[in-house]
C-alpha positions, -999 to 999 in steps of 0.1 A, spaced: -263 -114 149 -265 -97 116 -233 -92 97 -215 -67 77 -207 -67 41 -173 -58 31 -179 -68 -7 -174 -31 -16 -150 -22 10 -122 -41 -3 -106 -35 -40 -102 -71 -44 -138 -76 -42 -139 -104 -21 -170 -117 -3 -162 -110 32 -186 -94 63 -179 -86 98 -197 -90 128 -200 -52 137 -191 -19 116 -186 18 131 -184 43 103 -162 76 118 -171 108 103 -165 126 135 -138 119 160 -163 120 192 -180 89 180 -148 69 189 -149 82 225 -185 73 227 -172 41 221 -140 38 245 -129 11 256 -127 -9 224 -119 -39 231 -102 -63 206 -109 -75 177 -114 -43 162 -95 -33 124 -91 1 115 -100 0 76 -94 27 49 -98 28 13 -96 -10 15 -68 -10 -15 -43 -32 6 -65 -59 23 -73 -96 17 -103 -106 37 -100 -141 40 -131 -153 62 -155 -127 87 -143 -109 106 -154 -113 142 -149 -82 155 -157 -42 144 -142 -26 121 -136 12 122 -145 27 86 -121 60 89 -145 89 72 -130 117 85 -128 147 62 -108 178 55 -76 201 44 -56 223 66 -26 243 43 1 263 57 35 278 47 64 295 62 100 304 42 108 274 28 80 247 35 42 237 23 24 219 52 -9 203 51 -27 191 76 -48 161 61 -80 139 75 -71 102 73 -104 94 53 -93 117 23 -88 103 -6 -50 97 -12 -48 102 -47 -69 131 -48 -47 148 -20 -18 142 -48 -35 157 -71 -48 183 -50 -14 196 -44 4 191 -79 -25 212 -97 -13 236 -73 26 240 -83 33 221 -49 57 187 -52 69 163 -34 40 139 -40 34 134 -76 55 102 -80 32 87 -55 -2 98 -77 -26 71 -84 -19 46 -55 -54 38 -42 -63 46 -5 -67 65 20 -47 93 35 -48 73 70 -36 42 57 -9 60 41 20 60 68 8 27 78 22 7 50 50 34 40 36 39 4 60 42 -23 67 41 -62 91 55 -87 119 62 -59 100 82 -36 80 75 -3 56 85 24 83 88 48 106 115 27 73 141 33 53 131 64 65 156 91 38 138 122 8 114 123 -21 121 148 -37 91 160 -57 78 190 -49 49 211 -82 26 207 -71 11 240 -72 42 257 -89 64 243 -58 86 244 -49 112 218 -13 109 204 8 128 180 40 108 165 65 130 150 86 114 120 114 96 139 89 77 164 70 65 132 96 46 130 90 40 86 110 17 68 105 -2 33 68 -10 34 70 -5 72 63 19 100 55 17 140 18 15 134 19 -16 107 32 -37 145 14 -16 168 -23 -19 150 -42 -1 178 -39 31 166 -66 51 146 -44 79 126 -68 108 120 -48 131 106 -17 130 87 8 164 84 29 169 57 59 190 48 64 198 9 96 217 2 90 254 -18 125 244 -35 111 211 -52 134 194 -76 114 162 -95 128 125 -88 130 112 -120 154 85 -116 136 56 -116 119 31 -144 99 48 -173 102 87 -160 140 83 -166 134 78 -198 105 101 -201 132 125 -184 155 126 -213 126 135 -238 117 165 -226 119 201 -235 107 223 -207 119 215 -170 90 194 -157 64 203 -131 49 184 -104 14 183 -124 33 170 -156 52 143 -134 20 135 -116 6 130 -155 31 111 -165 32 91 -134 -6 80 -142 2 72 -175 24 47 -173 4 31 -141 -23 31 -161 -10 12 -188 9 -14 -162 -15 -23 -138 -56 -24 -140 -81 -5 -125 -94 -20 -93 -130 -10 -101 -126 -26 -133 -109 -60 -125 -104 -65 -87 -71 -63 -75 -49 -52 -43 -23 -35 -69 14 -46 -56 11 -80 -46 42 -86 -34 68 -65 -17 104 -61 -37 124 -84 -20 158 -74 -4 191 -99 -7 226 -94 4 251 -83 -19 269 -112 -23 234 -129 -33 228 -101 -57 260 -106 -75 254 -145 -77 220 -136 -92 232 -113 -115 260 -138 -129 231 -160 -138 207 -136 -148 222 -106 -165 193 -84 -171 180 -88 -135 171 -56 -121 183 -42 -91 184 -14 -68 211 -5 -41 198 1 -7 224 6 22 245 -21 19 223 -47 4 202 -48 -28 165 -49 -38 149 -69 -63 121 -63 -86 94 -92 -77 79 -83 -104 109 -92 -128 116 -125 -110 79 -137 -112 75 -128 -151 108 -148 -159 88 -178 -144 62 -172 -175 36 -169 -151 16 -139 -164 -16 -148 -166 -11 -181 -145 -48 -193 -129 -59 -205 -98 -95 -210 -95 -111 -171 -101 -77 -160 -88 -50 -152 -113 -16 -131 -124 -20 -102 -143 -15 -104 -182 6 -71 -183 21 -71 -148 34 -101 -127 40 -81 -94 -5 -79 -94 -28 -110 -89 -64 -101 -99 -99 -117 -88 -106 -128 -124 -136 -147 -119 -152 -146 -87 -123 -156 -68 -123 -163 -33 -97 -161 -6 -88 -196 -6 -81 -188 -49 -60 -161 -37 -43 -178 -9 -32 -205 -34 -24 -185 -60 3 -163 -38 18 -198 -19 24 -214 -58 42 -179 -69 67 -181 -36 78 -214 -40 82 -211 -74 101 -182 -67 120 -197 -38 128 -223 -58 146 -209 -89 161 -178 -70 168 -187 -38 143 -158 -26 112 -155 -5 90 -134 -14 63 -122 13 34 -100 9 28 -65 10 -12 -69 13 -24 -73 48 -41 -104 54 -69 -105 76 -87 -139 92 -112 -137 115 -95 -122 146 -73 -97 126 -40 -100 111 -24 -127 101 1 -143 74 -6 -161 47 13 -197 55 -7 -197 87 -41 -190 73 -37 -214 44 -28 -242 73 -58 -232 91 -78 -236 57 -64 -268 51 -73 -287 85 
């Protein structure tokens, strides 16, 4: 049987295929094609996945389309098609007074994919604005709407990042009128103090691309997943024993524990720039591995296993990734796929 490629589906450019491929521009071709039956991978922009062999199964390229906007009082709504562009939705919006996004500008992917993996940077996420997610059961067949509390989002997480048989068509979301900008975190803090009129979501979103632009490198340019890595969270007592051994470690207060910036703790290991095969740490920014050189996935693979035991190691900290990793039937996690590898 003939296979797919997925060499330009994926932003880390890996050399993958699958054994089927349904392209969804309208919803009706799903039903045409109820009962799915497993394996099947709902794929978006493509910007968060490591294909690490073929996939035996089909995956379901999300191409829907389209922009619903609404207001009342004291709220923006939008009504958004899960194969929109995400960053262009941000920008969409910001060029149009409305905030609540902009921090979030330049993250690669799709709308869909958004609420999956809980997007986030420079203190906001997905969850603060998405008011439901419209998906259908590919079991089924069924059509379900999720309202904010059965999404279920935490950091990096939500319902449908466990429960992997949904296809989210649309995504709603709900932009206060009375905006005020987050500007509390990393380099707009100190962009913050330097300015002389009261900013504006557009000049946030600006600002916002500026500085990712000079941190982390263009996928289409050198291949790469962006965040690598999620930010690990410790307990407070471990925090403070960190911080008594490493004084300019950042960290971050959530609840009653404390994050960490993986980013931080892999640079202090000097390994910017550290190789594995065609697989290797970004120059500028620790937190990204890059396919240098035509890496493959067992490059990768190796790559991200060295980084968390050298990490594990020195801080007493395990990292684990925010990429999804997909083997031939689907998910999977990186310790048992490189076991698998190895036999």
């Amino acid at each position: 049987m003939a296979t797919t490629s997925l060499h330009l589906l994926n932003t880390f450019a890996l050399k993958a295929s699958a054994s089927n491929f349904l392209a969804v521009k309208e919803l009706e071709q799903l039903k045409e094609c109820m009962p799915l039956t497993r394996p099947f991978l709902v794929l978006g922009g493509g910007s968060n996945m490591l294909f690490c062999d073929t996939f035996d199964g089909t995956i379901i390229h999300n191409q829907l389309h389209g922009i619903e906007h609404w207001q009342d009082k004291n709220n923006h709504y939008f009504k958004v098609a899960g194969g929109e562009n995400w960053h262009q939705f941000v920008m969409h919006c910001a060029q149009q007074g409305i905030g609540g996004l902009e921090n979030l500008a330049l993250i690669p992917g799709s709308v869909g994919a958004a609420p999956v993996q809980n997007i986030g940077a420079y203190g906001v996420e997905l969850a603060e604005v998405c008011e439901s997610v419209m998906a259908t059961d590919l079991r089924t067949g069924d059509e379900v709407i999720f309202n904010h509390q059965q999404c279920q989002f935490a950091y990096r997480e939500s319902f449908f990042k466990t429960n992997r048989y949904y296809f989210i068509h649309h995504v709603v979301f709900k932009l206060p009128k009375q905006w005020q900008a987050v500007l509390n975190y990393g380099e707009l803090k100190a962009w913050s103090r330097e300015l002389s009129n009261e900013p504006t979501p557009l000049s946030v979103a600006n600002e916002v691309m500026r500085v990712r632009n000079n941190k982390l490198p263009d996928p289409d340019v050198l291949p790469n997943v962006g965040s690598f890595f999620k930010n690990p969270i410790v307990s407070a007592h471990h925090a403070q024993a960190l911080k008594s051994n490493y004084s300019a470690m950042p960290q971050y207060k959530v609840g009653h524990e404390v994050k960490l910036a993986a980013g931080w703790l892999i640079d202090q290991l000097g390994l910017k720039g550290h190789q594995i095969g065609g697989a290797a740490v970004h120059e500028n920014q620790a937190l990204v591995l890059v396919n240098k050189d035509n890496a493959t996935s067992r490059d990768v693979m190796a790559l991200a296993q060295s980084i968390i035991e050298r990490v594990t190691q020195e801080y007493g900290v395990t990292l684990e990734p925010e990429v999804n990793i997909i083997g031939s039937q689907g998910y999977s996690t990186l310790g048992l796929l490189t076991k698998e590898q190895n036999v």
